[in-house]
C-alpha positions in Angstrom: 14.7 -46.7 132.0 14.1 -43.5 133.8 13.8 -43.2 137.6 9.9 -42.8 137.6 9.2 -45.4 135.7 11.8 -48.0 137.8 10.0 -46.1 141.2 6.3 -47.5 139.3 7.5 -50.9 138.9 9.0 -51.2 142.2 5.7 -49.7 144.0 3.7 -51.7 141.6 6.0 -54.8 142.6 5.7 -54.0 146.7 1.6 -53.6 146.1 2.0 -57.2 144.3 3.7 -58.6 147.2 1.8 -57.0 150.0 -1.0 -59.0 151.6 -3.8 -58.5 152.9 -4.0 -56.7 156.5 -6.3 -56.0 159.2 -6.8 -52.7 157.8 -8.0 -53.9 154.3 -10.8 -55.9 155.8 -12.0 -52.8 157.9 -11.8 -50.5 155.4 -14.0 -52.9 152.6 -15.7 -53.8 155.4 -17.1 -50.2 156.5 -17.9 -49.5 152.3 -19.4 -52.5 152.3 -22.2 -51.3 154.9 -22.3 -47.9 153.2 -23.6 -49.8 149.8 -26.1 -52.0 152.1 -27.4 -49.0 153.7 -28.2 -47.6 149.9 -29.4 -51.0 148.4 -31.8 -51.9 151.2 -33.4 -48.8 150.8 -34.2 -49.1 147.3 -35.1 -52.9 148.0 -37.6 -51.8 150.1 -39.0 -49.5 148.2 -39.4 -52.1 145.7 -40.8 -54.8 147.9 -43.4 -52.4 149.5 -44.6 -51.2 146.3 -44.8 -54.9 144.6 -47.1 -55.4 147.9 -49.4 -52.4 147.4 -49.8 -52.5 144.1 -53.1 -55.3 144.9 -54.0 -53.7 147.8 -54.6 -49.4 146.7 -54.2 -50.3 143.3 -52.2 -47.1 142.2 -52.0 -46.1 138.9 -48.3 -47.1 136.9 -47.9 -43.1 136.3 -48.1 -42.8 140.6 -45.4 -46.1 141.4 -43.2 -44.7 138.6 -43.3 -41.5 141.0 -42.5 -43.2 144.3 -40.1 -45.4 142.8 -38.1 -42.8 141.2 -38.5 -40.2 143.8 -36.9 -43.0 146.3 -33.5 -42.6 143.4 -34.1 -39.0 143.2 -33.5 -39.0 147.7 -30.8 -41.2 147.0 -29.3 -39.2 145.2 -29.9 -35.9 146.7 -29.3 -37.1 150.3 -26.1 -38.3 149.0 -25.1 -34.9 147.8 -26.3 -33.2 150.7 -25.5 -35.3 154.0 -21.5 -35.9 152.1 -21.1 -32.7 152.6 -22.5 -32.4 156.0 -20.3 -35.7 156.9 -17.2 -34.0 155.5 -17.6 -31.0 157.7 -18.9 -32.9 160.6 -16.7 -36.5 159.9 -18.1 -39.6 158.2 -17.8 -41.6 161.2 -20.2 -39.3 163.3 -22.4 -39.3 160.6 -22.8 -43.2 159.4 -23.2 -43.5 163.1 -26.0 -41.7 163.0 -27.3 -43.2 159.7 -27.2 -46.7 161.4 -29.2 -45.4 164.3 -31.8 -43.7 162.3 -32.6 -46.6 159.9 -32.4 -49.4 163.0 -34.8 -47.4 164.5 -37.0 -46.9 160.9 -36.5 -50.5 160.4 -37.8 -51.9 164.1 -40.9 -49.1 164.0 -41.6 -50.9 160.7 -41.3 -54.3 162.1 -43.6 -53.5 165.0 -46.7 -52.4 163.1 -48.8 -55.4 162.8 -50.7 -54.3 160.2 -51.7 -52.1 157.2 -54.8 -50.8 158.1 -55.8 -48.9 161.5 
């Protein structure tokens, strides 16, 4: 056997008998909230069109727009705000993102109603 691939099996070995640490639960923890923030703005997209639909009665053609143009900023705000979080840092930047959609989501919550 050649050194590389005895240095592979003994990494792969030390991986296998590793546990899991403090770290490990941080670190899924923190991508964990990165995925919620995404899915519960797509959920919510979903759920306030479902809602709408009987009350303004939009056309299919107009909730295929919203809906994908909620993917399309998901997509594009990706793209744009990683970059700005890998020149700024991520942490700065998902703090912000927590801030911003707290606040999004307790302005929504404190709207009684639809109408004026």
């Amino acid at each position: 056997m050649s050194d590389t691939t005895t240095d592979s099996v003994d990494m792969l070995a030390r991986m296998d008998a590793s546990h899991v640490t403090r770290q490990h639960w941080k670190i899924m923890f923190i991508s964990g909230m990165g995925f919620f923030t995404d899915a519960y703005d797509l959920f919510i997209i979903g759920v306030v069109m479902s809602l709408l639909k009987d009350e303004w009665h939009p056309s299919p053609a107009a909730i295929g727009l919203v809906t994908s143009s909620a993917l399309m900023a998901s997509a594009v705000g990706a793209v744009l705000f990683g970059r700005i979080a890998d020149m700024l840092g991520r942490k700065r930047i998902y703090g912000y993102e927590v801030l911003l959609l707290a606040a999004g989501a307790i302005a929504s919550a404190s709207r009684p109603t639809s109408g004026g």
